[in-house]
N, C-alpha and C positions, 0 to 999 in steps of 0.2 A: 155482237162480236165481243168476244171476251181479248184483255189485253194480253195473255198472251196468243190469243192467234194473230192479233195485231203485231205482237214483236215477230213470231213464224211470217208472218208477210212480207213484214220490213228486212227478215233474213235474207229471204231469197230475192229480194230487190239490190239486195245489196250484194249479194251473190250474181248477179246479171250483170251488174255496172263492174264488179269486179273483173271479168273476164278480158275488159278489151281496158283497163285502170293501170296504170303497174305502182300505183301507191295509195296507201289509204286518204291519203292528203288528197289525191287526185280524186277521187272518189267524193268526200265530203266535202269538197268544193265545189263539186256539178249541178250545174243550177236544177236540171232536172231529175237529179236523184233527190236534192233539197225538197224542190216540188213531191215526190212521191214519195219519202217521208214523212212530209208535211201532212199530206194527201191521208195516209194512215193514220196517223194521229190525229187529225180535223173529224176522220170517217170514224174514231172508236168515241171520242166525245162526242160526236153527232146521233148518233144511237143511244145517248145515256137522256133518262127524263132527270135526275138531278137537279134540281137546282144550282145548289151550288159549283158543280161540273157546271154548267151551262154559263156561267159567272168566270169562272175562271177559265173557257175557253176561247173569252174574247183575244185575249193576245197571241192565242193561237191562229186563231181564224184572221187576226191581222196579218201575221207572218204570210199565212197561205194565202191570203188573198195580195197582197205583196208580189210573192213571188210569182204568182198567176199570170201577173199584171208586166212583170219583167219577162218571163218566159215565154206569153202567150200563148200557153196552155190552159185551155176552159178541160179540168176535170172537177164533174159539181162532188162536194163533201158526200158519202154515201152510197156512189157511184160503188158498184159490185166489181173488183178486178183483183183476179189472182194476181197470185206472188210471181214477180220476177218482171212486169215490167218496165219497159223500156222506152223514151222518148230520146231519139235523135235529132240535130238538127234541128233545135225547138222552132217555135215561132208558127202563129193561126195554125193550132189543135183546138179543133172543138169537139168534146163529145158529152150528147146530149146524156140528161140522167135517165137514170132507167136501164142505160146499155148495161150488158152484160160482158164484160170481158177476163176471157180464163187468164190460163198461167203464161209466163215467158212472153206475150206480148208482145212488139214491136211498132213502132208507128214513128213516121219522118214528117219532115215538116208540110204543112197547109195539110193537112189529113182531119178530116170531117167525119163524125160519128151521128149519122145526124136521124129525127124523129119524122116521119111522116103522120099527118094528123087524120087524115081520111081517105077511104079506099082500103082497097085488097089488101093492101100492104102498110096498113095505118100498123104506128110503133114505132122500136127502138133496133138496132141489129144487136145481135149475140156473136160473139167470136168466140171457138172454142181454143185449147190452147196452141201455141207456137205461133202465129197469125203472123205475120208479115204484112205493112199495110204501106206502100212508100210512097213517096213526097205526091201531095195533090191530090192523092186520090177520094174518093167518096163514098163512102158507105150511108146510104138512105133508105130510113123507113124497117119494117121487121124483116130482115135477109137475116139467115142463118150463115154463116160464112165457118166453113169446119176447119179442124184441126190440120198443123200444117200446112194452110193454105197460104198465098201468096197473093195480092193485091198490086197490080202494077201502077205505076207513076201516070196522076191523073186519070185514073180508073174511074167510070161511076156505075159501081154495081145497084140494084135494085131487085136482085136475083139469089139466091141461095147458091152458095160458092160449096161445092161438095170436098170432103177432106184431100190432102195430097195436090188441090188443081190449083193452076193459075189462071185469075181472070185478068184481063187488061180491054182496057178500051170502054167509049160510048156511045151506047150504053155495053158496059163491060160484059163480055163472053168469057166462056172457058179457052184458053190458047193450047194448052195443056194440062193433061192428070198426073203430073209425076213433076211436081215443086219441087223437089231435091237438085232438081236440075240446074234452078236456079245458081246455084251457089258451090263455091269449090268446095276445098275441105274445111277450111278456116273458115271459113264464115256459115259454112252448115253446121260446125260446131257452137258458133259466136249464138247463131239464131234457133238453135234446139233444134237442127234437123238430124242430126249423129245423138242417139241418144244411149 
């Protein structure tokens, strides 16, 4: 990744956290906008062989690992994730490396991205973009989970979530194909469903 698609990343993150901020103050004080700053800039020196980059990312990698540690978000440096997103409600996010996760984002607290090692479903999950993922729930092992879908509270999917649906429950089913439903108009706009 070249730095400026690193700073295009860090735009549109900062463009996410903006919408629901009313000050820039407010904004760069959010632990988890800190953390996914952080997160950027740990992931553009983590892709550099450098030497000397690599030397001078230690006080980077302290920060991030810092704030990790206060937020209780496990995103590992390198980790593939579009612009724009979002952790609410920090506290136990883990997602394992290797996930794949698009643009606009969403995820609440105790939300799990996690790897299965063997079997059908050995890997990581891939979300594609708008994803809604809320509090508790689990994404385990390679599910595909599409575009504007929706993850309910305490979910454990292990299934491929098709674009527009909502899974909920365990083991997580489809409840419905039409996610926009979830949310009024304010918060379909907050979470990328009004586009």
């Amino acid at each position: 990744m070249k730095f400026r698609e690193c700073c295009k990343l860090i735009k549109k993150d900062w463009d996410s956290y903006k919408y629901n901020h009313k000050s820039t103050l407010s904004i760069m004080t959010n632990p988890t906008f800190a953390l996914v700053f952080w997160f950027r800039i740990g992931s553009w020196i983590y892709q550099k062989k450098n030497i000397c980059v690599k030397i001078c990312s230690i006080p980077i990698r302290i920060i991030y690992k810092t704030i990790t540690l206060l937020t209780g978000i496990q995103l590992p440096l390198g980790t593939y994730a579009g612009g724009g997103i979002r952790f609410h409600h920090y506290s136990c996010i883990v997602i394992a490396a290797s996930v794949k996760i698009g643009e606009n984002c969403s995820f609440h607290q105790g939300v799990t991205l996690g790897r299965t090692f063997s079997g059908k479903k050995a890997g990581v999950p891939t979300l594609e973009d708008h994803v809604v993922v809320f509090a508790g729930a689990k994404i385990i092992g390679n599910v595909h989970v599409g575009s504007h879908a929706v993850i309910g509270a305490n979910a454990v999917v292990t299934n491929d979530v098709p674009d527009y649906n909502v899974a909920a429950g365990v083991p997580a089913k489809i409840i419905s194909n039409n996610s926009r439903k979830c949310f009024d108009k304010h918060w379909s706009k907050y979470f990328g469903f009004i586009e």
